[in-house]
ROLUMGU-917691 format. One record per residue (C-alpha): residue number from 1; x, y, z; residue in one letter; chain. Coordinates in steps of 0.25 Angstrom, whole numbers, plus 2048, in hexadecimal, padded with zeros to 3 digits. Each point is the difference from the previous one (the first is absolute). Example, Ala and Ser with C-alpha at 12.3 -4.5 7.8 and 13.67 -1.06 7.14 Angstrom:
<pts>
+-------+------+-------+-----+-------+------+
! ketor ! east ! north !  up ! pakol ! rogu !
+-------+------+-------+-----+-------+------+
!     1 !  831 !   7EE ! 81F !     a !    A !
!     2 !  806 !   80E ! 7FE !     s !    A !
+-------+------+-------+-----+-------+------+
</pts>
This chain:
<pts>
+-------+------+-------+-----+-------+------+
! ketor ! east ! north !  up ! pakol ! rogu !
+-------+------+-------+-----+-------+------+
!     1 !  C53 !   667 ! 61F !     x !    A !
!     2 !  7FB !   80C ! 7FB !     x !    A !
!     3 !  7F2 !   801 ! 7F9 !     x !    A !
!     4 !  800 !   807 ! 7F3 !     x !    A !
!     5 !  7F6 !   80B ! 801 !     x !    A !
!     6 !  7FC !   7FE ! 7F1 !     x !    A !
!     7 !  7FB !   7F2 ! 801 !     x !    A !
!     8 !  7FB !   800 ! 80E !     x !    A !
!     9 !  7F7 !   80E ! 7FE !     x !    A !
!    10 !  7F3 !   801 ! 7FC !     x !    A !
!    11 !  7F7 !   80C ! 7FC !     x !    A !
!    12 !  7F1 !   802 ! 7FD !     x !    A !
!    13 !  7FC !   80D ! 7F8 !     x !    A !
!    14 !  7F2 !   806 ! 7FD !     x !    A !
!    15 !  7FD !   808 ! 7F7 !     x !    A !
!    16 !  7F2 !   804 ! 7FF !     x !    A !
!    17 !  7F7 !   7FE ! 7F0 !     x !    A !
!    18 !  7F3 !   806 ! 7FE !     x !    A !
!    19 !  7FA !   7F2 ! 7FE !     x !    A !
!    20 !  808 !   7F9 ! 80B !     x !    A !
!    21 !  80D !   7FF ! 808 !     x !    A !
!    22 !  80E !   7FC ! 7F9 !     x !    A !
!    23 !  809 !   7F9 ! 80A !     x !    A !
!    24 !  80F !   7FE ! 7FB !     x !    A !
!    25 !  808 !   7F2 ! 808 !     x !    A !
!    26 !  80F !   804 ! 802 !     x !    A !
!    27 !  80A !   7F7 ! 805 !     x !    A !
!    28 !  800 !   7F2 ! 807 !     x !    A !
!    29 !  7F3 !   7F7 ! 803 !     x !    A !
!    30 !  805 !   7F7 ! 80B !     x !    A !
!    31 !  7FB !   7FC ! 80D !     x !    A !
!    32 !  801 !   80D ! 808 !     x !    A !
!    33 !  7F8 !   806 ! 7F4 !     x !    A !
!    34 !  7F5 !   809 ! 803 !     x !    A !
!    35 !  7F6 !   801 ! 7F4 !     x !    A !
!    36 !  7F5 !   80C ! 802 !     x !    A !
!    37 !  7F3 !   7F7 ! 802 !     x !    A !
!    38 !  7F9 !   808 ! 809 !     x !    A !
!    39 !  807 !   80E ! 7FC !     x !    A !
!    40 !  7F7 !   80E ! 801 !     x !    A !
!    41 !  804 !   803 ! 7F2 !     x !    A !
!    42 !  7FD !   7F4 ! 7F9 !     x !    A !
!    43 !  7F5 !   801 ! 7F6 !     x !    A !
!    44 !  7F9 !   7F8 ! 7F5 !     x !    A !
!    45 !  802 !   7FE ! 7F4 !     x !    A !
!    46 !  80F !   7FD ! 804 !     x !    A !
!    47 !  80A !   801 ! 7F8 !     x !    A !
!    48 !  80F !   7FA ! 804 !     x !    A !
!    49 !  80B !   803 ! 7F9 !     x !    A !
!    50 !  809 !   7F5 ! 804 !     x !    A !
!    51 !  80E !   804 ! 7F9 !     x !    A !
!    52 !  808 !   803 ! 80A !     x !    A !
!    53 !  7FF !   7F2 ! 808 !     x !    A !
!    54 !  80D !   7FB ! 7FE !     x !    A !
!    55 !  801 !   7F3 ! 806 !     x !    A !
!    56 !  7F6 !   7F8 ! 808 !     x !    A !
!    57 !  801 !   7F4 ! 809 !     x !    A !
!    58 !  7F7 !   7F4 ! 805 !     x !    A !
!    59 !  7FB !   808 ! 80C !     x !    A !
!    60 !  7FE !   80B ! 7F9 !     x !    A !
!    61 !  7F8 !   7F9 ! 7F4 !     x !    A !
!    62 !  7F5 !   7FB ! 80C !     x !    A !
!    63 !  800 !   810 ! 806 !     x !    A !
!    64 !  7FE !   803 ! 7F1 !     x !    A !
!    65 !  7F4 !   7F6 ! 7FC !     x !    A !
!    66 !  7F9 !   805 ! 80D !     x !    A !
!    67 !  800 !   80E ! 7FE !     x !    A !
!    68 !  7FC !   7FE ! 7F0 !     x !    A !
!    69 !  7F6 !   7F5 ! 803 !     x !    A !
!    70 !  7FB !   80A ! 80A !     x !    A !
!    71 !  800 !   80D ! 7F9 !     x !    A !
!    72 !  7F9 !   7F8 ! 7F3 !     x !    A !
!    73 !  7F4 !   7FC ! 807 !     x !    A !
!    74 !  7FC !   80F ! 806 !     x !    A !
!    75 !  804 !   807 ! 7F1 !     x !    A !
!    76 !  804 !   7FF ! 7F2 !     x !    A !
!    77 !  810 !   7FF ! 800 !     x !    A !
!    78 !  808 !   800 ! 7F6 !     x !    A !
!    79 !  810 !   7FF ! 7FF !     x !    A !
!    80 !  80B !   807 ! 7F6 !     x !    A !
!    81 !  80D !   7FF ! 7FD !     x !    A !
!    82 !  801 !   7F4 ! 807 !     x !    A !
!    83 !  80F !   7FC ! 802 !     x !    A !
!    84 !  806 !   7F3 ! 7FA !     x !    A !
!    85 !  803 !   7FB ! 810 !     x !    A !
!    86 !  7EF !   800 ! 801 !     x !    A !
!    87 !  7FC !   7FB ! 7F2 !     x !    A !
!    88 !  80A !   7F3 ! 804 !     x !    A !
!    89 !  7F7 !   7FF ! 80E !     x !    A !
!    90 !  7F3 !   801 ! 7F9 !     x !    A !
!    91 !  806 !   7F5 ! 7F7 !     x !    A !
!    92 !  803 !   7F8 ! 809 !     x !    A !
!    93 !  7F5 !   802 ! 80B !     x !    A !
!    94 !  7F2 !   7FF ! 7FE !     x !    A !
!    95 !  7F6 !   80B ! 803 !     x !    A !
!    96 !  80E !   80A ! 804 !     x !    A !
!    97 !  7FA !   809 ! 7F8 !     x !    A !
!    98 !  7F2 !   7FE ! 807 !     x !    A !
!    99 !  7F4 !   807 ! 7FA !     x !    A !
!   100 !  809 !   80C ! 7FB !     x !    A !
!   101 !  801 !   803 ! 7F1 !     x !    A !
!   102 !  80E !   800 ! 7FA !     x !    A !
!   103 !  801 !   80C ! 7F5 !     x !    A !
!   104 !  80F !   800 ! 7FD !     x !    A !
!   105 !  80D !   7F9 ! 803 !     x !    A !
!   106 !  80F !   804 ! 7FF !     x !    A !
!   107 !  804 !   7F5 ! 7F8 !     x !    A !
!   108 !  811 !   7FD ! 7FD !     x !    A !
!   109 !  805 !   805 ! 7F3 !     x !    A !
!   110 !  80D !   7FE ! 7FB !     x !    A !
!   111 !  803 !   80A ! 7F2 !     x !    A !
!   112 !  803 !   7F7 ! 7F5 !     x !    A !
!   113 !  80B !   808 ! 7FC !     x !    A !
!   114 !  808 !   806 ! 80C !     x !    A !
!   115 !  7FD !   7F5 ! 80A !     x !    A !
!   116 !  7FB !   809 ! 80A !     x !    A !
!   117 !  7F6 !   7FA ! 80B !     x !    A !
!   118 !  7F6 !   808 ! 803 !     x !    A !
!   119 !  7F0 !   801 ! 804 !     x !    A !
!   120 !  7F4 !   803 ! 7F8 !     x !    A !
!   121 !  7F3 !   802 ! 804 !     x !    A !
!   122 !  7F4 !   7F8 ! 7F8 !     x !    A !
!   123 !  7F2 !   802 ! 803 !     x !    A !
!   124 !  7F8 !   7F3 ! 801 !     x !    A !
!   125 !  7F5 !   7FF ! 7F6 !     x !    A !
!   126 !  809 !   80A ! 7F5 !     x !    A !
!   127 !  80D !   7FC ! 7FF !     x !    A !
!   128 !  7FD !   7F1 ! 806 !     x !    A !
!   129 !  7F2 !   7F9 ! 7FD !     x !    A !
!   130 !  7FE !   7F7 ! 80C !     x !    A !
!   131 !  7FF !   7F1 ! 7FA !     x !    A !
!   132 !  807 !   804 ! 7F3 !     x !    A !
!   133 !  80D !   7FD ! 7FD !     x !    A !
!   134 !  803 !   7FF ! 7F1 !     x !    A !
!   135 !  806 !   80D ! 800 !     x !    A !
!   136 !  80C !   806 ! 808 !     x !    A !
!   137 !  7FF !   80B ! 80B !     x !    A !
!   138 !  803 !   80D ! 7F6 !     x !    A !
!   139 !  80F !   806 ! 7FE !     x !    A !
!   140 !  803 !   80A ! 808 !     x !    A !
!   141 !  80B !   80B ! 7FE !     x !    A !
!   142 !  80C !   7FE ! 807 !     x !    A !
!   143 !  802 !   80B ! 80A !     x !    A !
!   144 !  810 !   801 ! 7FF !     x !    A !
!   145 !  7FF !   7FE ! 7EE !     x !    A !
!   146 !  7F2 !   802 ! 7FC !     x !    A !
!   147 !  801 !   7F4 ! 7FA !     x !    A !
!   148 !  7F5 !   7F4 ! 800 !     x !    A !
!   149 !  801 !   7F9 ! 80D !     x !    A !
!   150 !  7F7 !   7F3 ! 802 !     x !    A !
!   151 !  7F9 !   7F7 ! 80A !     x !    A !
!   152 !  80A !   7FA ! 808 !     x !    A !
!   153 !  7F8 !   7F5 ! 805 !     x !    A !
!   154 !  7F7 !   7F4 ! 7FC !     x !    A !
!   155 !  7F2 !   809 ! 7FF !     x !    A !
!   156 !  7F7 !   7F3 ! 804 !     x !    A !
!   157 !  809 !   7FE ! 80D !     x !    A !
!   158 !  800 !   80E ! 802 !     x !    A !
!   159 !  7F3 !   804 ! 7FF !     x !    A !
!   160 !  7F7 !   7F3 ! 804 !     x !    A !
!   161 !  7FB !   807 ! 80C !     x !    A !
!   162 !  7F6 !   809 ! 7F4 !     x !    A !
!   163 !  7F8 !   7F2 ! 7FF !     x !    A !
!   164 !  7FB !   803 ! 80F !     x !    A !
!   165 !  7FE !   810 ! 7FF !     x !    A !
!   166 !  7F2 !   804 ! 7FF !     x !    A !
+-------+------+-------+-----+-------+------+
</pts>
């Protein structure tokens, strides 16, 4: 069987800040997975922007905690844009995040008036106060009708990894 390229890729990009290095994660974290540690180009503060991970599996949530754990005790880190598939490991797993700060999610949408699915980004700490759920996630327009799109999820399941950010 024939291994599709798409899921079984995986791509590091640097893109230099004047205040630090931003690395962007594309693809599949599994077990043959190789996270920049000990790169030339990494730099702190580090910024990751997680969006493009598209799945990941058990082994390649242990090759994740040991680079972040690592990388979080040389430097300030922070993530963005990090994809439903890692907010539901940070969930589940304690310390997946390690000592990284998470500053925004893509978070699942659905338009209240169309239907359509889609994926919002929502800033921790502005659109979602950690430990305070009295109040939805905000609507979002929908990308096919403009319409409101809401939360498509339970906001204290989604975002009960908040209560151990720092």
């Amino acid at each position: 069987m024939k291994a599709d390229p798409s899921v079984a890729s995986f791509q590091v990009e640097f893109h230099r800040q004047p205040s630090g290095v931003r690395v962007a994660f594309r693809g599949f974290i599994n077990e043959s997975t190789q996270l920049p540690i000990n790169h030339r180009d990494l730099a702190f503060p580090l910024d990751i922007d997680l969006s493009g991970v598209t799945l990941i599996n058990s082994m390649g949530l242990r090759t994740w905690m040991l680079f972040i754990v690592d990388v979080s005790k040389r430097g300030p880190v922070t993530l963005h844009r990090v994809p439903e598939v890692m907010v539901r490991q940070f969930c589940m797993v304690a310390g997946s995040h390690g000592g990284a700060v998470v500053r925004s999610v893509l978070a699942p949408y659905r338009c209240d008036a169309c239907g359509a699915a889609s994926t919002q980004e929502l800033t921790i700490g502005v659109d979602v106060v950690p430990a305070t759920y009295s109040k939805p996630p905000p609507r979002k327009p929908c990308a096919r009708c403009a319409a409101p799109s809401s939360f498509d999820d339970i906001a204290d399941a989604f975002f009960s990894f908040t209560l151990a950010t720092p």
